[in-house]
DSSP file (Angstrom, degrees, kcal/mol; ACC not computed):
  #  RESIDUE AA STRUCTURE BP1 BP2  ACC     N-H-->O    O-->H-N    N-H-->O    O-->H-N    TCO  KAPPA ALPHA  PHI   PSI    X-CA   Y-CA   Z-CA
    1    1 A X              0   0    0      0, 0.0     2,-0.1     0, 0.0     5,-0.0   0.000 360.0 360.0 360.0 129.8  -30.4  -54.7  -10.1
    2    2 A X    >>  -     0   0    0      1,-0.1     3,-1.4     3,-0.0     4,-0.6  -0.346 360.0-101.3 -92.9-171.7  -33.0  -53.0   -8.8
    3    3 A X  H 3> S+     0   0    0      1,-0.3     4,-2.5     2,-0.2     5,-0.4   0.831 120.0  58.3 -31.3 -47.5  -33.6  -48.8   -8.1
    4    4 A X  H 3> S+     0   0    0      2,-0.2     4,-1.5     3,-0.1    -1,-0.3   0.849  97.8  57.9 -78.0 -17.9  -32.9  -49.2   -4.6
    5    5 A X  H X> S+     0   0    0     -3,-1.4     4,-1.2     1,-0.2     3,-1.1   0.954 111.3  45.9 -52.4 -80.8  -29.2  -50.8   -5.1
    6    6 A X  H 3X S+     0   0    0     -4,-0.6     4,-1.5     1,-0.3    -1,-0.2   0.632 113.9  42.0 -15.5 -67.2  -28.4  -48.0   -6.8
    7    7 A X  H 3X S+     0   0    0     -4,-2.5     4,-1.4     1,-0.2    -1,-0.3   0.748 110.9  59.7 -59.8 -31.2  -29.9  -45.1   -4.4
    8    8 A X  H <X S+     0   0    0     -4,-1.5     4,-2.6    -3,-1.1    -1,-0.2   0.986 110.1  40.6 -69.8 -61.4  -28.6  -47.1   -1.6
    9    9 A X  H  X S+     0   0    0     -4,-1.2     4,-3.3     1,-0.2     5,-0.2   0.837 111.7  53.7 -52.4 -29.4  -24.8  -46.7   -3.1
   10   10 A X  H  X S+     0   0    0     -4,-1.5     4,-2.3     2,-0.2     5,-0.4   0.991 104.4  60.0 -64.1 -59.8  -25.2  -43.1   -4.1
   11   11 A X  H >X S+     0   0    0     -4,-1.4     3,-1.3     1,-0.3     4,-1.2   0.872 117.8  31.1  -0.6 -89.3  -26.4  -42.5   -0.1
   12   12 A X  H 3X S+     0   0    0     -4,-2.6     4,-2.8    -5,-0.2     5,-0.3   0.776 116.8  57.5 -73.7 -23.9  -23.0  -43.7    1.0
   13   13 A X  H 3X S+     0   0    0     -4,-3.3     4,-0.7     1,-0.3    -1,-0.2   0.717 115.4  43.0 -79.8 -19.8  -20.9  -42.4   -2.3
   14   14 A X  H <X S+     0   0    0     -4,-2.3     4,-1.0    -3,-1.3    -1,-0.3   0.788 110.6  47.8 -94.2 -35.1  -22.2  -39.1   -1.4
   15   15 A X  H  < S+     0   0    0     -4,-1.2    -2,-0.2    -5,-0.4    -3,-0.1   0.896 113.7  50.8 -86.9 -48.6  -21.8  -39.0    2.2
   16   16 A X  H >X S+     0   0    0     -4,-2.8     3,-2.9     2,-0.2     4,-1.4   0.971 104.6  59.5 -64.4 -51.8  -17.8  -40.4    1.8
   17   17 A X  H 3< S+     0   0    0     -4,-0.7    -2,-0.2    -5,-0.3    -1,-0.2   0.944 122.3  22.9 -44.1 -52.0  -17.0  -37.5   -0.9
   18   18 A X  T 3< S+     0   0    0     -4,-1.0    -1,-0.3     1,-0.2    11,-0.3   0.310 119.3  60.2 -97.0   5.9  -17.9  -34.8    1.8
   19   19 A X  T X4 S+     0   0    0     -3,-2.9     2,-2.0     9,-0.1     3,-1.3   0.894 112.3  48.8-108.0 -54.8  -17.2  -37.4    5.3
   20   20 A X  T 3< S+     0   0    0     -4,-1.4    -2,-0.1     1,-0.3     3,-0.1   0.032  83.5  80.6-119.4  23.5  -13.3  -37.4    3.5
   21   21 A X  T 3  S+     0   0    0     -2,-2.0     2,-0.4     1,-0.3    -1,-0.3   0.745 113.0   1.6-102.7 -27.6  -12.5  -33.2    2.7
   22   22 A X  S <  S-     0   0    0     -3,-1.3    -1,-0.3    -4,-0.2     7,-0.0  -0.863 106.7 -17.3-148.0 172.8  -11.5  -33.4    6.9
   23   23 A X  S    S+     0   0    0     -2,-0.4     2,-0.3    -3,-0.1     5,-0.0  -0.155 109.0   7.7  51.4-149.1  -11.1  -35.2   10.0
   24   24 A X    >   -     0   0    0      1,-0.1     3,-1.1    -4,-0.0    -2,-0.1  -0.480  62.8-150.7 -79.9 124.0  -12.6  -38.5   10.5
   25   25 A X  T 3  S+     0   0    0     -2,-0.3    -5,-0.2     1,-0.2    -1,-0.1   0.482  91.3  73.9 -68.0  -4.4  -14.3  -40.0    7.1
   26   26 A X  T 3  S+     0   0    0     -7,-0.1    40,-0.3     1,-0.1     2,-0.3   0.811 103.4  28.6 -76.3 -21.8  -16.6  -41.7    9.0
   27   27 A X  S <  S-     0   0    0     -3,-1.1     2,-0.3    38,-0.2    38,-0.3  -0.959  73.2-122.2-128.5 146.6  -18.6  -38.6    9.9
   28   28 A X  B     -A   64   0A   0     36,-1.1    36,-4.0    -2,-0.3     2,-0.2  -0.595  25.4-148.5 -72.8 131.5  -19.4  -35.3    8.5
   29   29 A X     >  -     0   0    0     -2,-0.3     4,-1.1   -11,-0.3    34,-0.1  -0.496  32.3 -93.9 -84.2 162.5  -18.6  -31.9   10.3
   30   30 A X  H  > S+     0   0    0     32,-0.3     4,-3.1     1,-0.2     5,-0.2   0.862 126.0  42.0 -26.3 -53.3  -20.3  -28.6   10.3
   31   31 A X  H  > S+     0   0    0      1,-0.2     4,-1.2     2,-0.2     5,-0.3   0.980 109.5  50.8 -72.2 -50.5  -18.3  -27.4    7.8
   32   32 A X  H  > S+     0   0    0      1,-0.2     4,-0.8     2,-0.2    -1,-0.2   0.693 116.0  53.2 -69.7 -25.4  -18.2  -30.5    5.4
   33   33 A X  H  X S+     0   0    0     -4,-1.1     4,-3.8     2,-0.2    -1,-0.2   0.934 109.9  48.4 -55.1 -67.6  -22.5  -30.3    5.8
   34   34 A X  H  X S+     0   0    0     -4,-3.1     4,-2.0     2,-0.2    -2,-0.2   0.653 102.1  51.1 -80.6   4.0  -22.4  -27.4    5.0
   35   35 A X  H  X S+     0   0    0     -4,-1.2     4,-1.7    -5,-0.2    -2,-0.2   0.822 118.9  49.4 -89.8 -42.5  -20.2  -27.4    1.7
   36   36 A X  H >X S+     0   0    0     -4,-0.8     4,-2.9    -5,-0.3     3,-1.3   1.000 106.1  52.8 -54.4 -58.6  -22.8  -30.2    0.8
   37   37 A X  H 3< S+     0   0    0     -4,-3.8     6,-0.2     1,-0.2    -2,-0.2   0.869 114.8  42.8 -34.5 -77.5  -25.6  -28.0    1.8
   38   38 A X  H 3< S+     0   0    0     -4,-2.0     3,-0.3     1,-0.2    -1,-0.2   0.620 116.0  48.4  -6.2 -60.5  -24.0  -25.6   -0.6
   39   39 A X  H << S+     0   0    0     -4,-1.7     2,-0.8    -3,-1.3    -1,-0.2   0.970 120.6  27.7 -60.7 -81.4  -23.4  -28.1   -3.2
   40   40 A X  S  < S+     0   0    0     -4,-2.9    -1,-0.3     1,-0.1    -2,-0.1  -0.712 127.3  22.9-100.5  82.9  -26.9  -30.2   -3.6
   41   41 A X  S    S-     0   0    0     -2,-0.8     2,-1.5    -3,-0.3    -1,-0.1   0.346  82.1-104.3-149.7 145.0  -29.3  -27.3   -2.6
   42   42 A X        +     0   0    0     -3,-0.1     2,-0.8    -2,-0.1     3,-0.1  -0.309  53.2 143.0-109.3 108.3  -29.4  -23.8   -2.3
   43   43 A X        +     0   0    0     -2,-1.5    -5,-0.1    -6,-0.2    -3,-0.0  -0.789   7.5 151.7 -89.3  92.4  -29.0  -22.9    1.1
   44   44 A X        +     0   0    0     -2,-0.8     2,-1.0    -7,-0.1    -1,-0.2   0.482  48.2  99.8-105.2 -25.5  -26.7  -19.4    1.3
   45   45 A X    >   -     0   0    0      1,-0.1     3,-0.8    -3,-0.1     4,-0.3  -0.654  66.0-149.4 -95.2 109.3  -28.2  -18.2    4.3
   46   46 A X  T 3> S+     0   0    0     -2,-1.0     4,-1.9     1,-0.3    -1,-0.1   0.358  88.0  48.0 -43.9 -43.8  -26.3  -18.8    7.3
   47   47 A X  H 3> S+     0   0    0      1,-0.2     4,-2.6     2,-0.2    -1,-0.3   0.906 112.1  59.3 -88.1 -32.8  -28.5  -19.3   10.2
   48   48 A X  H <> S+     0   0    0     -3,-0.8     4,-2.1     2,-0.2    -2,-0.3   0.716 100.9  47.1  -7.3 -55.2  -30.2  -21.5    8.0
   49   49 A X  H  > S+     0   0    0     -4,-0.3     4,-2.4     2,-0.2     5,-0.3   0.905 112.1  53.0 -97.1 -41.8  -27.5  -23.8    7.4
   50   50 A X  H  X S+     0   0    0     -4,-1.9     4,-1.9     2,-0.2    -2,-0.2   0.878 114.7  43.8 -65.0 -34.6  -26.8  -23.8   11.3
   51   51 A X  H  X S+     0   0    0     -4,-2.6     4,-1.8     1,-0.2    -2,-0.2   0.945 115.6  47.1 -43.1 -56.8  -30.8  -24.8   11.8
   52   52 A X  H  X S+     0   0    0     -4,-2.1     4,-0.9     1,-0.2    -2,-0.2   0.812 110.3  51.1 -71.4 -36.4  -30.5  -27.1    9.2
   53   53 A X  H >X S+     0   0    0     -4,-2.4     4,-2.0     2,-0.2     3,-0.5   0.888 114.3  45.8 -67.4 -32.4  -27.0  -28.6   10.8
   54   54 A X  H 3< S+     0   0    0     -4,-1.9     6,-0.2    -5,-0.3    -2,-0.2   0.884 109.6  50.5 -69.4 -35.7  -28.6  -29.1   14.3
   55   55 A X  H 3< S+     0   0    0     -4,-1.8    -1,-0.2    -5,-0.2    -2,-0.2   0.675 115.5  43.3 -74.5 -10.4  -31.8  -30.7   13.1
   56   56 A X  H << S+     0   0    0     -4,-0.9     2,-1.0    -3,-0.5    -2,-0.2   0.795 102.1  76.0-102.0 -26.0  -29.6  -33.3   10.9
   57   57 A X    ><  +     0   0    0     -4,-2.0     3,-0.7     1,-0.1    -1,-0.2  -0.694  67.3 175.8 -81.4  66.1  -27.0  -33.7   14.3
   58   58 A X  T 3   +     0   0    0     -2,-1.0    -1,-0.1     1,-0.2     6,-0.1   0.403  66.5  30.8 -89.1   4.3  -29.6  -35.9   16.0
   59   59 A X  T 3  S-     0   0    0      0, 0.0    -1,-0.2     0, 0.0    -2,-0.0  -0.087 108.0-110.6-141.1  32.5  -27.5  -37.1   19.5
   60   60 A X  S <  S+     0   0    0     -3,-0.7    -2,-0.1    -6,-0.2    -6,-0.0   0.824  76.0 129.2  71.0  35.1  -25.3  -33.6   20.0
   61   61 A X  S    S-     0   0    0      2,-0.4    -1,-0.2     1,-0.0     3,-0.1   0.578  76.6-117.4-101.0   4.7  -21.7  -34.9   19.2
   62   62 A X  S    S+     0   0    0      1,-0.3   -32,-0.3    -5,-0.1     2,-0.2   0.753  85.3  83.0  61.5  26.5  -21.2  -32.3   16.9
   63   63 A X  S    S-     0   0    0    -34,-0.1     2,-0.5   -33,-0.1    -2,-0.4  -0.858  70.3-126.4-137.8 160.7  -20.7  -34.7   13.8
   64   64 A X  B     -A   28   0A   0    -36,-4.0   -36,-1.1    -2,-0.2     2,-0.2  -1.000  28.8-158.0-101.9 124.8  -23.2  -36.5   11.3
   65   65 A X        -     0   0    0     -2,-0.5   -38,-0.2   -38,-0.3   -37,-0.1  -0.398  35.2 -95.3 -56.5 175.8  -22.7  -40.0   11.1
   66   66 A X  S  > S+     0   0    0    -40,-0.3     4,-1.0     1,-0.2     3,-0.4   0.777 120.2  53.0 -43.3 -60.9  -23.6  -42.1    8.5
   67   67 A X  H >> S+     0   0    0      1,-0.2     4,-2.7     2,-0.2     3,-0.6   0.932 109.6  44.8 -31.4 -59.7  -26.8  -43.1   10.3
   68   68 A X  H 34 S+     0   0    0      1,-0.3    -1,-0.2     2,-0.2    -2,-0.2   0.464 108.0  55.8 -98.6   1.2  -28.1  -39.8   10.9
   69   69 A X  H 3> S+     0   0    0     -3,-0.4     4,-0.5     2,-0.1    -1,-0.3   0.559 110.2  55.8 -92.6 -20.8  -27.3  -38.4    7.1
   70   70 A X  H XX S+     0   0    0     -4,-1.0     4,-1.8    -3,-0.6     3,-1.6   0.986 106.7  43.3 -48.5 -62.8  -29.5  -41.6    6.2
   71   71 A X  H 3X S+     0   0    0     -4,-2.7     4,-2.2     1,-0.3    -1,-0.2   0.544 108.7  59.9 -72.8 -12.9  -32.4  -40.7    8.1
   72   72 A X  H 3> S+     0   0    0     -5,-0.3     4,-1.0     2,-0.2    -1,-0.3   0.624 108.3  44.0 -81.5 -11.4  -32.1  -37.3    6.9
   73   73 A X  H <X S+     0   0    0     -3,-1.6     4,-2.7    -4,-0.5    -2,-0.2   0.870 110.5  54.4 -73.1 -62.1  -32.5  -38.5    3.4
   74   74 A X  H >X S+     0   0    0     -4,-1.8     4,-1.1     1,-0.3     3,-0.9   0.850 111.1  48.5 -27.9 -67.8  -35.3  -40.8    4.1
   75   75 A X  H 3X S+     0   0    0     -4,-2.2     4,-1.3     1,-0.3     5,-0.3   0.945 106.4  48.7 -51.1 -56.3  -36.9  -38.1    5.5
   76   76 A X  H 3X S+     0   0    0     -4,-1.0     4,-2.5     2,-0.2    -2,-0.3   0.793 109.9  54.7 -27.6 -42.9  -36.4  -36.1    2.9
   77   77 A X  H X< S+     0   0    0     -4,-2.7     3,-1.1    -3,-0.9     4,-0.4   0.943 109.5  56.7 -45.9 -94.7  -37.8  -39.2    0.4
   78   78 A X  H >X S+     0   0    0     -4,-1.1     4,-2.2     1,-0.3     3,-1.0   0.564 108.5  40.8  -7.2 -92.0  -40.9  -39.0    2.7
   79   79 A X  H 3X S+     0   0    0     -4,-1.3     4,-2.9     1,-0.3    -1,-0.3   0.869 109.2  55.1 -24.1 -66.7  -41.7  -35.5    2.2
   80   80 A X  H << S+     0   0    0     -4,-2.5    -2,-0.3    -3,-1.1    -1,-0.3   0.883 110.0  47.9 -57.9 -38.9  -41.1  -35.3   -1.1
   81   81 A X  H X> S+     0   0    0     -3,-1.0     4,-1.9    -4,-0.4     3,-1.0   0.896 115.1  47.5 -36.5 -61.0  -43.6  -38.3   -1.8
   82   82 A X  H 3X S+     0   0    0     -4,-2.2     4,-0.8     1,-0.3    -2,-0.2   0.822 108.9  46.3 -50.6 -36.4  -46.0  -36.8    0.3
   83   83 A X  H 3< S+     0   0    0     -4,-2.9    -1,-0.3     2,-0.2    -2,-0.1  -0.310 114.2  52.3 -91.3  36.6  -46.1  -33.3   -0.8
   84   84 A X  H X> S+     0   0    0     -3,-1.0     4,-2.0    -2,-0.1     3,-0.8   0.184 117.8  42.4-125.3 -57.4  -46.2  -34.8   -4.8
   85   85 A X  H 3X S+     0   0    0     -4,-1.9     4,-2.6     1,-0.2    -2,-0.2   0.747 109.8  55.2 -68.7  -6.8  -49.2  -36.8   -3.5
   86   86 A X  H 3X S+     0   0    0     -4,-0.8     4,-1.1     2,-0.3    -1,-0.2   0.744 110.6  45.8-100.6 -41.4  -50.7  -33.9   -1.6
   87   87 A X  H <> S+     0   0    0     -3,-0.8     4,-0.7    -5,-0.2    -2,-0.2   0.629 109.6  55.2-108.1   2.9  -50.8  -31.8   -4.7
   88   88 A X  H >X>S+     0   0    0     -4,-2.0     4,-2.1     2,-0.2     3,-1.2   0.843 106.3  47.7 -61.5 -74.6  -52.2  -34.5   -6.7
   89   89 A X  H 3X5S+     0   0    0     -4,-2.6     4,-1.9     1,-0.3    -2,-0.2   0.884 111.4  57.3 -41.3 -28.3  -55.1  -35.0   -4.4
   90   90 A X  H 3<5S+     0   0    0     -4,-1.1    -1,-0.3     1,-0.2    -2,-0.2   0.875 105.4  48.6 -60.0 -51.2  -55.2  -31.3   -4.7
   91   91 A X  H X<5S+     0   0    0     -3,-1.2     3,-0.9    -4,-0.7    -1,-0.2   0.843 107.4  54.0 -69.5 -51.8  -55.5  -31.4   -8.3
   92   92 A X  H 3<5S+     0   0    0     -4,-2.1    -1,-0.2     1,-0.2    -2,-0.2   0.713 105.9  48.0 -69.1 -21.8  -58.1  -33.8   -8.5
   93   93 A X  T 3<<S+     0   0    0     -4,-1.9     2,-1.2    -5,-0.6    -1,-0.2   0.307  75.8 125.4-124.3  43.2  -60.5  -32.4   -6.4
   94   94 A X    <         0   0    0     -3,-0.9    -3,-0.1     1,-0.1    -4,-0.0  -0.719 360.0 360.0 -76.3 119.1  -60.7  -29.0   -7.6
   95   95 A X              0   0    0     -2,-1.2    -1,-0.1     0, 0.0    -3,-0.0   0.313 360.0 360.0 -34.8 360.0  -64.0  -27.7   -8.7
């Protein structure tokens, strides 16, 4: 099996733990976002966690879906692969 099987399951295994503390288990709430937030990084500050819920709540229903917790990892992927290559390049062409 390869890497991505894995990552792919984790995605959804992670997103059902926290879609299933209220409401509907198909989607994540504020609250259930931020008890993740909480959880796998630490993010204590409060207007913060509301920035961070609005930018991840990408068509205003006031839930995450599934979708839109995806593309917020992916991005996340993204970033982090660029900012490892970014300070690599960095490293190599210092004087």
């Amino acid at each position: 099996m390869s890497g991505i099987v894995p990552a792919m399951k984790l995605l959804r295994d992670v997103f059902d733990i926290y879609a299933r503390k209220e409401g509907d288990s198909n989607t994540l709430s504020k609250k259930e976002v931020i008890t993740l937030l909480q959880v796998m990084f630490p993010i204590s500050d409060v207007t913060a966690q509301d920035k961070f819920f609005t930018n991840l709540e990408n068509n205003r229903d006031v839930v995450v879906s599934f979708e839109e917790f995806v593309t917020f990892a992916a991005t996340l992927s993204h970033l982090y692969v660029f900012s490892f290559f970014l300070c690599t390049y960095k490293l190599l062409t210092l004087d």
